[in-house]
C-alpha positions in Angstrom: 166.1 68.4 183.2 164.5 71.6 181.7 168.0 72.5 179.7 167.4 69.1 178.1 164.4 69.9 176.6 164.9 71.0 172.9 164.9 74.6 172.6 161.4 74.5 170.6 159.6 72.7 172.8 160.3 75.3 175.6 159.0 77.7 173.5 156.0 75.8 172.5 155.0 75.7 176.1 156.5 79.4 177.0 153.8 80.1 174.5 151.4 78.2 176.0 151.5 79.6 179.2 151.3 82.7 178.0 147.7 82.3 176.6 145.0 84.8 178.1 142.8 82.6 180.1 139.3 83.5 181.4 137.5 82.3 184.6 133.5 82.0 184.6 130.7 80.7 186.8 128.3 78.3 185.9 125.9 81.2 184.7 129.0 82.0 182.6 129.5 85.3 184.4 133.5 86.8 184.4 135.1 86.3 187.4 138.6 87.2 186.4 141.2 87.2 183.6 144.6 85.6 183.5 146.8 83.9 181.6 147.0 79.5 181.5 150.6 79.4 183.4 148.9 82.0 186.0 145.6 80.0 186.9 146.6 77.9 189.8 147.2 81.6 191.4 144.3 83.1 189.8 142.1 80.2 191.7 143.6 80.5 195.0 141.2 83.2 196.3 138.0 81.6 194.5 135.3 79.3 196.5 134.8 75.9 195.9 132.7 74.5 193.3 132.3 74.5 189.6 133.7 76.6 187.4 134.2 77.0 183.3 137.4 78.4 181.8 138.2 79.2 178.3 141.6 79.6 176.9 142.1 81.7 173.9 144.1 80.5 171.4 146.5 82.4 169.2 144.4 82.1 166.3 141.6 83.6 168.2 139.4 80.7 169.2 138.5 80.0 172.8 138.8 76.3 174.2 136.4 76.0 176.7 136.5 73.3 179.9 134.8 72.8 182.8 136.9 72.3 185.9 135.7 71.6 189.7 138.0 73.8 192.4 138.2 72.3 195.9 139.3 73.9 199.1 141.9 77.2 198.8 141.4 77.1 195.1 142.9 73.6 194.4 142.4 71.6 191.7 143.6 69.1 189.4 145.9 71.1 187.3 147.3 68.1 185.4 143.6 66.8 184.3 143.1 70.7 182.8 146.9 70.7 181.1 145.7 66.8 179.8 142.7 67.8 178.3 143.3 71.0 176.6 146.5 69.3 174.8 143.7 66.4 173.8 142.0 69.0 172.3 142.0 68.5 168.3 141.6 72.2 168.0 145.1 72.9 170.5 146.3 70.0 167.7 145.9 72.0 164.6 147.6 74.9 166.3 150.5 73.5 167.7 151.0 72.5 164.0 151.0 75.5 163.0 153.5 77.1 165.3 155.8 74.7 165.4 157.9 74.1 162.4 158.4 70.5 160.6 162.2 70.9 162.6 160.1 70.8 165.7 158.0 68.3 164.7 161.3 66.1 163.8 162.9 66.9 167.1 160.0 65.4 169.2 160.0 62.4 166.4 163.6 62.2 167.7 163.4 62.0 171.8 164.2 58.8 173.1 161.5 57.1 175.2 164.0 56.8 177.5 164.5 61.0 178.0 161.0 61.0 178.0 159.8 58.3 180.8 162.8 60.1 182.9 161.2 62.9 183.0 158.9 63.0 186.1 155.1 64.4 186.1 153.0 65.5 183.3 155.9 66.5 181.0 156.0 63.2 179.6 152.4 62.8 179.3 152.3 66.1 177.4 155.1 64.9 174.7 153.5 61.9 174.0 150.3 64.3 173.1 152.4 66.5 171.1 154.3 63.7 169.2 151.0 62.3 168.0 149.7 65.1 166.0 153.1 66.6 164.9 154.6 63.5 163.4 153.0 60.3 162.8 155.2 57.7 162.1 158.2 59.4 160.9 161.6 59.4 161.7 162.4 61.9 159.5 161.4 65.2 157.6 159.7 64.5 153.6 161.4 64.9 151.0 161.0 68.0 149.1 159.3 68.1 146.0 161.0 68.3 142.6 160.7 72.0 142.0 159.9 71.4 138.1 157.2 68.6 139.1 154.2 70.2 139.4 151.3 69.0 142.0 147.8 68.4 140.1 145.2 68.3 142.6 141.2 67.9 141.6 138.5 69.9 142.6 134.5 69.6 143.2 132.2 72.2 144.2 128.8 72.4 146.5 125.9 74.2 147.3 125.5 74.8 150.4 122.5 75.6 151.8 121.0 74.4 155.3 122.7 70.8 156.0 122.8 70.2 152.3 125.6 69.6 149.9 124.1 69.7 146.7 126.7 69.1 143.8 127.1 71.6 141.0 128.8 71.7 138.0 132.2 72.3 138.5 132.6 74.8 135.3 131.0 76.9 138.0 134.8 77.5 139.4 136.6 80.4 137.6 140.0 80.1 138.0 143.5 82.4 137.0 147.1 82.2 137.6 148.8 84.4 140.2 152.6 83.8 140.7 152.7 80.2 142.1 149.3 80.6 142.9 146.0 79.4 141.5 142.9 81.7 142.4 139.5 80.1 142.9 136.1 81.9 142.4 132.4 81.6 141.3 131.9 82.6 137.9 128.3 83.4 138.7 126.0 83.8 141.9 129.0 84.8 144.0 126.2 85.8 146.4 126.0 81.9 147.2 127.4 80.0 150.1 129.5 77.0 148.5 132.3 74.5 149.8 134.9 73.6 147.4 136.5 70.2 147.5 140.3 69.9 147.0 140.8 66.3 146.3 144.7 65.6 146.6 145.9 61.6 146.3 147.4 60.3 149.6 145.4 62.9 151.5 141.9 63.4 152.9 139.4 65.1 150.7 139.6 69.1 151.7 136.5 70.7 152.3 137.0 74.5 152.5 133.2 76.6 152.7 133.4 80.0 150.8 131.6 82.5 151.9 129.7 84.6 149.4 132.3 86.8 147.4 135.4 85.4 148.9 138.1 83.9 146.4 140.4 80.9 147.5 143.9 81.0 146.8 145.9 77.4 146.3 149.0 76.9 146.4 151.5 74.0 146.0 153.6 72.5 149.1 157.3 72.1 149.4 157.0 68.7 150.6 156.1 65.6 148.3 153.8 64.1 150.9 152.0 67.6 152.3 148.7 68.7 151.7 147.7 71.6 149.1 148.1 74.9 151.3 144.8 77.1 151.1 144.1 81.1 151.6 140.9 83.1 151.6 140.2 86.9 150.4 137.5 87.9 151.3 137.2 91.5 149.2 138.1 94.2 151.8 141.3 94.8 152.6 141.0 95.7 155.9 138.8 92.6 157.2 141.8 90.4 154.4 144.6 91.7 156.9 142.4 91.3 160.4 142.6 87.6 159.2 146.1 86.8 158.3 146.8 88.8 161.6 144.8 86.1 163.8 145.9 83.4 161.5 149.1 84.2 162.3 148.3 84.6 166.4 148.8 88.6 166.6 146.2 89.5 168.4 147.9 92.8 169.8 147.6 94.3 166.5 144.1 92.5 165.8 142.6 94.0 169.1 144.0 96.9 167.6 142.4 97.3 164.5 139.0 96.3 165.9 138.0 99.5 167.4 138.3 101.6 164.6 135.7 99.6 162.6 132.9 102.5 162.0 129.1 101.5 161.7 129.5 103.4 158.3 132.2 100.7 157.0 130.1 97.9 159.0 127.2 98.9 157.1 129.0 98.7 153.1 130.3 95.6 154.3 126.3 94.1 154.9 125.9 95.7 152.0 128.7 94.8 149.2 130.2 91.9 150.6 128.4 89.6 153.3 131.0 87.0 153.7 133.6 90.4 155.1 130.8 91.8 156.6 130.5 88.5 158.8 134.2 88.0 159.3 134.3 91.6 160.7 131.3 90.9 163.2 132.7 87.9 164.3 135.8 90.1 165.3 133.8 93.1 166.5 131.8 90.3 169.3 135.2 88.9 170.5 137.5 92.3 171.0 135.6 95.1 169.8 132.6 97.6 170.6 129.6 95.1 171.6 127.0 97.5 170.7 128.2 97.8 167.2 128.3 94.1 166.9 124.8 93.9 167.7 123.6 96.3 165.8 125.8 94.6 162.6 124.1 91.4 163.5 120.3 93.4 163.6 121.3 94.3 159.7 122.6 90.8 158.7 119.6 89.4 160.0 117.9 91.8 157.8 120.3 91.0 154.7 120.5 87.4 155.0 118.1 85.9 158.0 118.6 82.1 157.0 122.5 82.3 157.1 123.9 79.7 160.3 126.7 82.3 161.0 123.8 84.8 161.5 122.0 83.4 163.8 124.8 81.7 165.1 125.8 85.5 166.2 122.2 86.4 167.2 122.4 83.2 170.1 126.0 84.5 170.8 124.6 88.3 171.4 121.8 86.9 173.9 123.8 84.6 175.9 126.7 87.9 176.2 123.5 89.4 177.5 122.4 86.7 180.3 119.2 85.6 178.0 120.2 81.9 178.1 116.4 80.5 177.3 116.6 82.6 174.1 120.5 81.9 173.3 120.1 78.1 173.5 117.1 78.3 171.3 119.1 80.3 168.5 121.5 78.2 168.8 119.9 74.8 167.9 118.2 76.9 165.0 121.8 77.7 163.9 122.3 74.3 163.8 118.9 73.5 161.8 120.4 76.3 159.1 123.4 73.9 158.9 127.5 74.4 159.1 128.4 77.8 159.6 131.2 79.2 156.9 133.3 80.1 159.5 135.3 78.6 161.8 134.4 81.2 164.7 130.9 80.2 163.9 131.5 76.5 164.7 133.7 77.1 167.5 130.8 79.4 169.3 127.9 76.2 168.6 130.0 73.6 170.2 131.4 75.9 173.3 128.1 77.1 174.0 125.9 73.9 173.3 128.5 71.8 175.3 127.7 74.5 178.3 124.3 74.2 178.1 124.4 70.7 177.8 126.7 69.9 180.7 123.6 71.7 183.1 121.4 68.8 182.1 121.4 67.2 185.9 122.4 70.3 187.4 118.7 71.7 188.4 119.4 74.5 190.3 121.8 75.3 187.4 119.3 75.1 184.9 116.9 77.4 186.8 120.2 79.6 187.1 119.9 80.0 183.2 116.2 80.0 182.9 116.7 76.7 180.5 113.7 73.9 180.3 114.7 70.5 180.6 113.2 69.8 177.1 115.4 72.3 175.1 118.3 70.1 176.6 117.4 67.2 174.3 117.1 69.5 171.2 120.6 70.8 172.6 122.0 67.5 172.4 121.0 66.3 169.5 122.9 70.1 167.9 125.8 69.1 169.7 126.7 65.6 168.7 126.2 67.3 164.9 128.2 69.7 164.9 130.5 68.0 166.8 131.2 66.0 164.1 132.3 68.3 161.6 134.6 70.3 164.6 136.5 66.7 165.3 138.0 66.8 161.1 137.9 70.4 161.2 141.2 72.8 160.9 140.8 75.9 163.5 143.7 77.4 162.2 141.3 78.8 159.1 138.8 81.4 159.4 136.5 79.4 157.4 135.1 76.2 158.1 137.3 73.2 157.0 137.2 70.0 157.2 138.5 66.6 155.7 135.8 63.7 154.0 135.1 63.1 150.4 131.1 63.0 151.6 130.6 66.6 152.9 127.6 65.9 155.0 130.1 63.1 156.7 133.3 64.1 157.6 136.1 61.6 158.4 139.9 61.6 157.6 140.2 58.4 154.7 143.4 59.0 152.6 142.2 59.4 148.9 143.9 56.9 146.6 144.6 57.6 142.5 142.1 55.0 142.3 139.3 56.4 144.0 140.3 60.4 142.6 140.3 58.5 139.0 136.5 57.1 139.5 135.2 60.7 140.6 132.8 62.9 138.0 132.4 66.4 137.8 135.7 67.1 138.6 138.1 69.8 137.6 141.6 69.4 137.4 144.1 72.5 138.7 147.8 72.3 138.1 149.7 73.9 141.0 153.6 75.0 140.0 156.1 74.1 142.8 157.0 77.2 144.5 160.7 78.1 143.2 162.5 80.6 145.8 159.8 80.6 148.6 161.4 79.3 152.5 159.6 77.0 154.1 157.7 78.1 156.3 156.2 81.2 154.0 152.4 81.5 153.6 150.6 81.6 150.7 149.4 85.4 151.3 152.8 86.3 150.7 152.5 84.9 147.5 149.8 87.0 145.7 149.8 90.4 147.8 148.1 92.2 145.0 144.9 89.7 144.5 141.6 90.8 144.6 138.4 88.8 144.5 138.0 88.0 140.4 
């Protein structure tokens, strides 16, 4: 039955099983490394009780779920396989590995093939089918390569959990190849989050960090969103993104360690938004101490910034200070949405950790954590929460769909509703003329720089 399987889908879950996997305790300290098709094995040796593991994803971020292990390490491995593909943030990456082909052939299997197949095969198709390909039998059309795709845009403040609207003259903009580049014209010190508003999608809500310049570009397809890219002004923390982005995180684990305090310390300096993007690397593969010494100078630079102290809760609970981690991190959540996705992806792991201790006493006492933080910790999680549930991991930055910022959803706009909008600006996006499918916008402007 295996050779029936469509040659991508075997490789989607080749890949799969190949993710680096880790194994905590309920204080969250490392038991032991392995990979997602190797944790039945891993367990075997492991007492019986509760235990949290976190997948890391090829973009970087780490799906975290709590599992309970029974006698000689068993436990219920289809449960774990169920939930991590419910996951909306395995969702957005499966998209992203998988080509529109793929997405057709799972469109294509018979329900017949699939209710054949026994055990949780079938059960995992009918996850992947949903977010791959909604209710089509068939690839979209490709665009008309001389029509070009006109998309609006509004832009925010951002500051705490408030979206304050500015005028959208604010947005410099040039022409680079089939490209569009996007930038502040003044303040670039400012946290913003720029709208794309695109008819017979949901409103795009992409937070740029201070100095970072987004690059639009228009899609193949007639009925595909506007495809989005991010420099943020130093070269080297540019191509530590795209690396992630694109799930090589052999070369990014590579890179990391040669990060010096000197170039840690321009970065704080000249160009926060890198200089955050770079920490964020340095506390998942690279030299600790350095991280949190780069977070001690952010805090200096910028204090009030979410991903800040979003980082300074991270640093404590790395260090077994759990009272003072869970803390941070509802203040993280009181300074609002982080700008990065990393950022987001640390508040709901952690909060959701601390959270699940609430009628776990001895668990709590493990942690040091009073009862009464857990409310506070609550109330952080089901906010942020929100946001993560529309949100696309597969950026660095925060994004997220929902023409209200503060509310996210996923409501198609209609020409109707982008027609009755003010303080909008209107971008014209050529068709990209000899570009394959499946190339990224990066490609397309090798040479820009930040305005």
């Amino acid at each position: 039955m295996r050779t029936q399987i469509p040659l991508v889908l075997q490789t989607a879950f080749d890949m799969l099983q190949r993710l680096p996997i880790e194994v905590r305790g309920l204080d969250y300290a490392l038991i032991q490394r392995t990979t997602l098709g190797g944790l039945r094995d891993a367990l075997k040796g492991e007492k019986s009780g509760e235990y949290v593991v976190g997948v890391v994803l090829p973009t970087g971020t780490k799906v975290t779920h709590q599992i309970s292990v029974g006698p000689n390490g068993t436990f219920d491995l289809e449960k774990v396989a169920l939930d991590f593909f419910k996951s909306p943030i395995v969702s957005m990456v499966l998209k992203e590995h998988l080509s529109a082909t793929a997405a057709a052939h799972l469109q294509s299997l018979s329900e017949r093939f699939i209710t054949a197949v026994d055990g949780i095969i079938p059960q995992m198709l009918r996850q992947l089918v949903g977010p791959l390909a909604p209710n089509t039998g068939a690839l979209p059309p490709l665009a008309d390569p001389k029509a070009a795709c006109v998309v609006k845009l509004r832009a925010f403040a951002t500051s705490s959990d408030h979206w304050t609207a500015i005028v959208s003259t604010e947005l410099a903009s040039d022409r680079n190849g089939d490209a569009v580049r996007i930038w502040l014209s003044r303040q670039r010190d400012r946290l913003v989050t720029v709208q794309v508003l695109q008819a017979g999608q949901p409103a795009l809500n992409i937070m740029l960090p201070p100095g970072a310049t987004l690059i639009l570009t228009a899609p193949r397809a007639l009925s595909a969103p506007v495809e989005a890219d991010l420099l943020l002004g130093v070269p080297l923390v540019d191509e530590l993104l795209k690396l992630r982005m694109k799930g090589c995180l052999d070369e990014v684990t590579a890179i990391i360690p040669k990060l010096t305090k000197s170039e840690i310390d321009a970065y704080v300096k000249d160009t926060a938004g890198a200089a955050i993007a770079a920490v964020y690397a340095l506390l998942r593969a690279g030299d600790r101490s350095l991280a949190l010494d780069a977070v001690r100078e952010l805090h200096n630079c910028i204090p009030g910034a979410a991903d800040v102290k979003v980082m300074r809760a991270e640093t404590d609970a790395l260090r077994g200070k759990h009272e003072r981690a869970l803390r941070r991190f509802i203040s993280a959540r009181r300074a609002g949405l982080p700008a990065f996705a990393y950022g987001v992806n640390y508040l709901v792991d952690r909060l959701r950790f601390y959270v699940q201790a609430e009628h776990k006493p001895d668990r709590l006492a493990g942690l040091g954590i009073k009862p009464d933080d857990i409310e506070a910790a609550k109330e952080a999680l089901r906010w942020v929460q929100n946001f993560a549930l529309f949100s696309d991991f597969s950026y660095p930055v925060t994004c997220y769909t929902g023409l209200d910022p503060s509310d996210p959803d996923d409501e198609l706009l209609t020409e109707k509703a982008l027609a009755a909008l003010a303080e909008t600006r209107e971008i014209t996006l050529p068709r990209p003329r000899e570009l394959p499918l499946e190339q990224s916008p990066a490609a397309i402007a090798p040479g820009a720089s930040s305005g």
